[in-house]
C-alpha positions as CSV (number, residue, x, y, z in Angstrom):
1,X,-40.8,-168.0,-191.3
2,X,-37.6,-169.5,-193.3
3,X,-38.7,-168.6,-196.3
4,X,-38.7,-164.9,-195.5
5,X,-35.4,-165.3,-194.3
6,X,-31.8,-165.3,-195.4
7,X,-30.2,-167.8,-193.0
8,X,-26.5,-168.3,-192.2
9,X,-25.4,-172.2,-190.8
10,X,-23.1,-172.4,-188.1
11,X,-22.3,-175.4,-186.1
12,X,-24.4,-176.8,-184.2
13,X,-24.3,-175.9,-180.5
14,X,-23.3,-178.8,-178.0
15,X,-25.8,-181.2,-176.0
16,X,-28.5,-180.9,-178.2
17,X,-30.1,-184.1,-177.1
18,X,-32.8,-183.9,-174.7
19,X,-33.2,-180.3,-174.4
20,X,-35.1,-179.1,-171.2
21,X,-38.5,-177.2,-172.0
22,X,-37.1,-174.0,-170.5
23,X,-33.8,-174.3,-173.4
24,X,-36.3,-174.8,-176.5
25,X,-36.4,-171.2,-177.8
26,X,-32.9,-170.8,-176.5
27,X,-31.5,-173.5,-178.7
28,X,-33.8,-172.3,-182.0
29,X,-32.1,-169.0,-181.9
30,X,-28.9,-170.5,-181.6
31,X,-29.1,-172.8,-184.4
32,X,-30.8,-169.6,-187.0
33,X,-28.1,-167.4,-185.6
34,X,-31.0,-164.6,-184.6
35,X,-32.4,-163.0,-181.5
36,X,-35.6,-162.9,-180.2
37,X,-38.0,-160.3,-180.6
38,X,-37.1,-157.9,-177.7
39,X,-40.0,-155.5,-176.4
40,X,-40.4,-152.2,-178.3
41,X,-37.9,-149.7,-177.6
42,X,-39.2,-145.5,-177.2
43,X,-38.5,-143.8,-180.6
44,X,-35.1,-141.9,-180.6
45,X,-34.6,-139.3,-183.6
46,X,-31.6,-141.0,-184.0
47,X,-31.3,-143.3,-187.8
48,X,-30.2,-146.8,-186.6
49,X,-27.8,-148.2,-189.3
50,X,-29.7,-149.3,-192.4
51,X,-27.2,-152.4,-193.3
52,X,-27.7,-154.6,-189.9
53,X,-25.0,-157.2,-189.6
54,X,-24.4,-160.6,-187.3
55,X,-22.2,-160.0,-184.7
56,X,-19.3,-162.2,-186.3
57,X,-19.6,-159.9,-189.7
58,X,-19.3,-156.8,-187.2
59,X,-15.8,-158.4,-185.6
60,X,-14.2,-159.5,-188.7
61,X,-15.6,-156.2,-191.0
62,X,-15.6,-153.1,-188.2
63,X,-12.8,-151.4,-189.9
64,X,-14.2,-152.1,-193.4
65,X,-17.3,-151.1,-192.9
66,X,-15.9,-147.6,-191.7
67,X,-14.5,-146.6,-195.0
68,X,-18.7,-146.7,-196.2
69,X,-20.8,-144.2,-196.7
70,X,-24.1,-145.1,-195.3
71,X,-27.7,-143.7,-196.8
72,X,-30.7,-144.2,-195.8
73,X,-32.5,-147.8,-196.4
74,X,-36.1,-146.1,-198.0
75,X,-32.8,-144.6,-200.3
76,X,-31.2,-147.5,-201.1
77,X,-34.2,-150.0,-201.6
78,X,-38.0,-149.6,-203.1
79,X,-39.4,-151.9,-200.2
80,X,-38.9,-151.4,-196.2
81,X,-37.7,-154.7,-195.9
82,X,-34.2,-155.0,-194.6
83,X,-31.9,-156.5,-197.2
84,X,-31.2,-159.9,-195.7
85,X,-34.8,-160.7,-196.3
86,X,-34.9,-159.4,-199.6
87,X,-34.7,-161.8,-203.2
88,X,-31.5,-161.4,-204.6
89,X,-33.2,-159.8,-208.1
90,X,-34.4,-157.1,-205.9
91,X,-31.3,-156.7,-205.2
92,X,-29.8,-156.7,-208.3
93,X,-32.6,-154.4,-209.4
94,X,-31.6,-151.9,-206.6
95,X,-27.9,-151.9,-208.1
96,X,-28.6,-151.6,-211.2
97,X,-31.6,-148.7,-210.9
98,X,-28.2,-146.6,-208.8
99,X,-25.6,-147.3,-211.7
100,X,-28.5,-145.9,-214.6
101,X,-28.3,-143.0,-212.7
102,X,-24.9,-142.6,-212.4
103,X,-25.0,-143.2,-208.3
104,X,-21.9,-145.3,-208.5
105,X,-21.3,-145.1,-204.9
106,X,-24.6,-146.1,-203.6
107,X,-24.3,-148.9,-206.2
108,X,-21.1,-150.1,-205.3
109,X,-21.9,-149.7,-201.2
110,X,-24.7,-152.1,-201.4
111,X,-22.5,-154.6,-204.3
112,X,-19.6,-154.5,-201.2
113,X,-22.6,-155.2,-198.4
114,X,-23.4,-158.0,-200.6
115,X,-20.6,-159.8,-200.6
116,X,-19.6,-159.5,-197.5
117,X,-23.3,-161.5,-197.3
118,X,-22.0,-164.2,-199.2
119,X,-24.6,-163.1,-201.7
120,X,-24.0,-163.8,-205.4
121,X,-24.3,-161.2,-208.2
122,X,-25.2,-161.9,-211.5
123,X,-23.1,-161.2,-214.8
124,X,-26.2,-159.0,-216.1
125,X,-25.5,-156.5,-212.9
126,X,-21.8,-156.2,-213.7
127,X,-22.6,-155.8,-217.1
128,X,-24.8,-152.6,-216.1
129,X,-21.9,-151.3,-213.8
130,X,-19.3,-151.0,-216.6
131,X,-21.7,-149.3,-218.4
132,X,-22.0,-146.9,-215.8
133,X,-18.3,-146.5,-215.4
134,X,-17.8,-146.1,-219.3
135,X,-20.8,-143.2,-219.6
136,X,-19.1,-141.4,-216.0
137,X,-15.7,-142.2,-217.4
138,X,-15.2,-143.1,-213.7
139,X,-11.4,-145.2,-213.5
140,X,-11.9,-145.6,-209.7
141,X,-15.2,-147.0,-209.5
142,X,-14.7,-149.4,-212.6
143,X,-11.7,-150.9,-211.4
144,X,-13.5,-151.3,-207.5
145,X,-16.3,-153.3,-210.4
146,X,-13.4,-155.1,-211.7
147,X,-12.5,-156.6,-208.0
148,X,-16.0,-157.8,-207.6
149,X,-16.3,-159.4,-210.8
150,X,-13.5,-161.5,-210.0
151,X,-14.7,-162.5,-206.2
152,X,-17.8,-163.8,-208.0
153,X,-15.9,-165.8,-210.3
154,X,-16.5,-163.8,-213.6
155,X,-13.0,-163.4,-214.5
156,X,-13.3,-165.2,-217.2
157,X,-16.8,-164.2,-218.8
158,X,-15.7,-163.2,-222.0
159,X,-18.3,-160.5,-222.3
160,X,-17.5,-159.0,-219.1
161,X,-14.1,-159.0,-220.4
162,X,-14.5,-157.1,-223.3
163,X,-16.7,-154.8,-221.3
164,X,-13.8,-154.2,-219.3
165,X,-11.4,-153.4,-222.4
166,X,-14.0,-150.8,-223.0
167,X,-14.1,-149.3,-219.6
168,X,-10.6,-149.3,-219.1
169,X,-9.7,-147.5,-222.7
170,X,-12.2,-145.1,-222.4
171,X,-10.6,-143.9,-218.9
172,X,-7.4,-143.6,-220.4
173,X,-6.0,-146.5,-218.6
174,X,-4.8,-148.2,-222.0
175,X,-2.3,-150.3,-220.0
176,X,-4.8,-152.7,-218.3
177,X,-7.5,-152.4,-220.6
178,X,-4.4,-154.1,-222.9
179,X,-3.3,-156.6,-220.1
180,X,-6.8,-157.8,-220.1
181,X,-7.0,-157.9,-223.9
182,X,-4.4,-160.0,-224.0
183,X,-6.0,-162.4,-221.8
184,X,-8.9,-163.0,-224.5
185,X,-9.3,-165.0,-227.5
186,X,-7.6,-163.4,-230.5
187,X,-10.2,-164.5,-233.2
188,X,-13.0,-162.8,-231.5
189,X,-13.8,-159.3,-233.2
190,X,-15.4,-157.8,-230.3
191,X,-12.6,-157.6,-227.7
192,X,-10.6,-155.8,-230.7
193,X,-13.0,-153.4,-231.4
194,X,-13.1,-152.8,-227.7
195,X,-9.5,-151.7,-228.0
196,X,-9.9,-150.1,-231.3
197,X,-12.5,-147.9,-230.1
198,X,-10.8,-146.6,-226.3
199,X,-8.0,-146.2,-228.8
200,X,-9.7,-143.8,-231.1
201,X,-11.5,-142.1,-227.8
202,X,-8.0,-141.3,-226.5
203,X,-7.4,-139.1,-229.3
204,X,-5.1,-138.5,-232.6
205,X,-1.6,-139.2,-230.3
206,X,-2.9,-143.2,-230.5
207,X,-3.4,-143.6,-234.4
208,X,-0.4,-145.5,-234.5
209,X,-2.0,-147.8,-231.9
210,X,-5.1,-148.1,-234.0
211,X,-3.3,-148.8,-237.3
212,X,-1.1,-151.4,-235.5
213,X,-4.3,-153.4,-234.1
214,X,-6.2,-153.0,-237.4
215,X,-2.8,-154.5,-239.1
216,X,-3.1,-157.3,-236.6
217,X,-6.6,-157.9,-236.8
218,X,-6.3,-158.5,-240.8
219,X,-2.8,-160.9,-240.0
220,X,-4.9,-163.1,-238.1
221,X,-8.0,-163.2,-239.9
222,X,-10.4,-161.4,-237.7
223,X,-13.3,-160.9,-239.1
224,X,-14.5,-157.1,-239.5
225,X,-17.7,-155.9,-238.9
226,X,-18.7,-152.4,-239.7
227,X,-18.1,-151.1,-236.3
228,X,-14.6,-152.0,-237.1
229,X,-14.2,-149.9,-239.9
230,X,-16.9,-147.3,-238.5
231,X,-14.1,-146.7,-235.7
232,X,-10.7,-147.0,-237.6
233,X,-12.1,-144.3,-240.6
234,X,-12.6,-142.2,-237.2
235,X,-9.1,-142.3,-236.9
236,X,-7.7,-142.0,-239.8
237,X,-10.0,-139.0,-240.3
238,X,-8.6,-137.3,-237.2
239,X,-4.9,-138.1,-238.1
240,X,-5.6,-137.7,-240.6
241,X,-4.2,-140.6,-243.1
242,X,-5.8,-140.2,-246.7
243,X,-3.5,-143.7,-247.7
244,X,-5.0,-146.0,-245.3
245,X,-8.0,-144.1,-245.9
246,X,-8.1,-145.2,-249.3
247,X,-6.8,-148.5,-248.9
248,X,-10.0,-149.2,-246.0
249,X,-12.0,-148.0,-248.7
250,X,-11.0,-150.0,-250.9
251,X,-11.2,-153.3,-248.5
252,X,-15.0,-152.2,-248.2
253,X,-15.2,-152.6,-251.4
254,X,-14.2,-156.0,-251.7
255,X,-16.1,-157.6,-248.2
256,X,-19.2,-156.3,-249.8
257,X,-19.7,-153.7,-246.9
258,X,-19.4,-150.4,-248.6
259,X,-23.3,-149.8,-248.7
260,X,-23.6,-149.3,-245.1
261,X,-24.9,-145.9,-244.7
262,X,-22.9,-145.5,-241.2
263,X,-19.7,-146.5,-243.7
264,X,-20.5,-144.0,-246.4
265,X,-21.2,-141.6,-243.6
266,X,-17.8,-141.8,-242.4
267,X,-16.4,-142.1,-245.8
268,X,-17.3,-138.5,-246.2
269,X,-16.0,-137.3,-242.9
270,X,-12.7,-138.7,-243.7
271,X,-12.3,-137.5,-247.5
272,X,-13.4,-133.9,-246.0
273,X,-10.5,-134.1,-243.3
274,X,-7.9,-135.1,-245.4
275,X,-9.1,-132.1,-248.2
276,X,-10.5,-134.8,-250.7
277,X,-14.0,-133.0,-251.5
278,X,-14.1,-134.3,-254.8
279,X,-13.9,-137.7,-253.4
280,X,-16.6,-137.2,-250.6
281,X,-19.1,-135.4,-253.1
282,X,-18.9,-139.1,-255.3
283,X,-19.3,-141.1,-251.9
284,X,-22.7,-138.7,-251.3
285,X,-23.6,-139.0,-254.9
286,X,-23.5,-143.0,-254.6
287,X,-25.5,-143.1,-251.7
288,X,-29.2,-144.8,-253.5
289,X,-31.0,-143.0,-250.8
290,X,-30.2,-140.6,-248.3
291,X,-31.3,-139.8,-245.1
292,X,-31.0,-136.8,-242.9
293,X,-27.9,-138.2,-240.5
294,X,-26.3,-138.3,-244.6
295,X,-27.3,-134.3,-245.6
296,X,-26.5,-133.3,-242.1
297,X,-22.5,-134.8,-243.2
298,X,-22.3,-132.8,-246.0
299,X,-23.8,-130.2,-244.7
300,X,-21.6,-129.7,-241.4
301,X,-18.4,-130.5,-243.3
302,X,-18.7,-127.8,-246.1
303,X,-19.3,-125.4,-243.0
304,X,-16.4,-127.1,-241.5
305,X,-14.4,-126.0,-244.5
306,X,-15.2,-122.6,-244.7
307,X,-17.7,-123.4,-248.0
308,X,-20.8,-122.1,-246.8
309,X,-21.8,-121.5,-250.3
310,X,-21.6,-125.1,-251.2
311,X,-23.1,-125.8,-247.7
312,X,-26.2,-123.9,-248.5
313,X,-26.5,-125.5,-252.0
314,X,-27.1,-128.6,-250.5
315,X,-29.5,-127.6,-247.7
316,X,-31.7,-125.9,-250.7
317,X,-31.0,-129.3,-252.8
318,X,-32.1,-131.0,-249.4
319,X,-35.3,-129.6,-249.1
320,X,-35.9,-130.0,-252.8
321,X,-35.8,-134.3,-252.3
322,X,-38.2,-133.8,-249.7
323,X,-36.0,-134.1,-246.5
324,X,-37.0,-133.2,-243.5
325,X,-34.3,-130.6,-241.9
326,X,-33.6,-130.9,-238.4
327,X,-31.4,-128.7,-235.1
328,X,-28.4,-130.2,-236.5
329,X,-28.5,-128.8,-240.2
330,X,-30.4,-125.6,-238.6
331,X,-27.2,-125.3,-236.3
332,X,-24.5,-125.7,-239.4
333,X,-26.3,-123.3,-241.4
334,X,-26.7,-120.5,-239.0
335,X,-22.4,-121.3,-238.5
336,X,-22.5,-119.6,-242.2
337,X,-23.8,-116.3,-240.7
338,X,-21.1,-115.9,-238.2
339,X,-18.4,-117.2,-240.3
């Protein structure tokens, strides 16, 4: 019977030596902090409450607990079990099942039951959360996430962290996603493109934040990845800043990652935005072999620049290698007949 229970100690009750007969079950419930079975009450149409607490967590938590918005338990958990009997991975599985789809309330009603349970939640659940918060752009929620993470000691798990940089750039809140940031270790590249990448999300009005971290990144020797230069080209297209354009290209070049298709893809974007066609047609042309993300490029930013001729050139010359057109390509094209 312990094993299907989650127990809270408390202290043990006075006189416990010698216990008459009649006291034996009166002591055992008083040591396992539970009552005994009580005979079967008439249904009432009435829902009990779904989260049933001790007494002491309904004295020190009644006003807390008012502020929640209960659901149903067969809502809230797969099983019928109540959730003090539940494993904790159900648990987490139950949290995590709400935040995939986007039920960041009931999520976050059973992560504050939880705690108030003295039950632990794992790094992998919070990890989820964020995720949830990014995808919902939900500020609220992902700084109530934030508190929890810290009350169960992850304030310093460097992947929740950067998680949280994420989060709290793509909300707009650039202010504490940066307070956190600074809280990091500086040679890591992931925590900067966190910042890089909220940065970019925020719109044109932050290049100069972007070109300021990128300049900072290369004066401390971070390395750069692709996703680094993915989402700084992304800015610099939108600025848009052919110079630093050039001069990323050029840095490509020389750490051997130019060949990345996602680079060359966003090579072209940026040469188109900044008027540089010629240049974007010899990025294309290098390409050894392209794939239908690369036509669809070319294809969306000659439409984008009023060239449908050119635009359907390169579907026909698309076709011709044997590539398979898809929506988006159908989508650019028919743009030509409207334009």
């Amino acid at each position: 019977m312990a094993a299907s229970l989650s127990l809270q100690l408390h202290s043990f009750p006075p006189n416990l030596t010698s216990p008459s007969p009649s006291s034996n079950t009166k002591i055992t419930f008083q040591l396992f902090n539970f009552k005994p079975p009580l005979p079967k009450k008439p249904h009432h149409t009435t829902e009990p409450s779904q989260f049933p607490t001790t007494k002491n967590h309904r004295h020190h938590h009644h006003h807390h607990y008012k502020k929640l918005k209960y659901f149903k338990e067969k809502d809230a958990f797969p099983s019928s079990l109540p959730i003090h009997t539940k494993n904790p991975r159900s648990i987490y599985k139950d949290i995590k099942r709400f935040a995939r789809q986007d039920k960041l309330k009931e999520a976050l009603t059973i992560l504050d039951y939880v705690d108030q349970q003295g039950i632990p939640v794992n790094a992998t659940t919070f990890s989820v959360l964020i995720t949830a918060c990014i995808r919902t752009k939900s500020l609220q929620h992902g700084r109530e996430v934030h508190v929890h993470i810290r009350i169960n000691g992850f304030e310093n798990n460097e992947f929740l962290r950067t998680k949280l940089v994420h989060m709290y750039t793509s909300c707009g809140a650039l202010e504490e996603a940066k307070q956190i940031f600074n809280e990091l270790p500086c040679n890591s590249v992931y925590p900067w493109n966190a910042l890089l990448r909220g940065s970019v999300i925020a719109g044109r009005k932050h290049y100069l934040d972007v070109l300021k971290a990128y300049t900072e990144m290369r004066a401390l020797g971070v390395k750069l990845n692709v996703y680094t230069f993915t989402t700084v080209i992304k800015s610099f297209a939108g600025a848009p800043a052919l110079f630093q354009g050039l001069k990323a290209h050029g840095l490509l070049i020389k750490n051997g990652l130019v060949d990345s298709s996602i680079i060359r893809t966003s090579l072209i974007d940026l040469y188109f935005k900044c008027g540089r066609i010629n240049l974007a047609r010899r990025v294309f042309d290098e390409i050894p072999s392209r794939d239908v993300v690369v036509w669809g490029a070319m294809v969306a930013d000659f439409v984008h620049n009023r060239l449908q001729r050119e635009a359907l050139e390169y579907v026909r010359w698309m076709v011709e290698e044997g590539v398979e057109v898809n929506s988006v390509v159908v989508m650019s094209v028919l743009r030509t007949r409207v334009m």
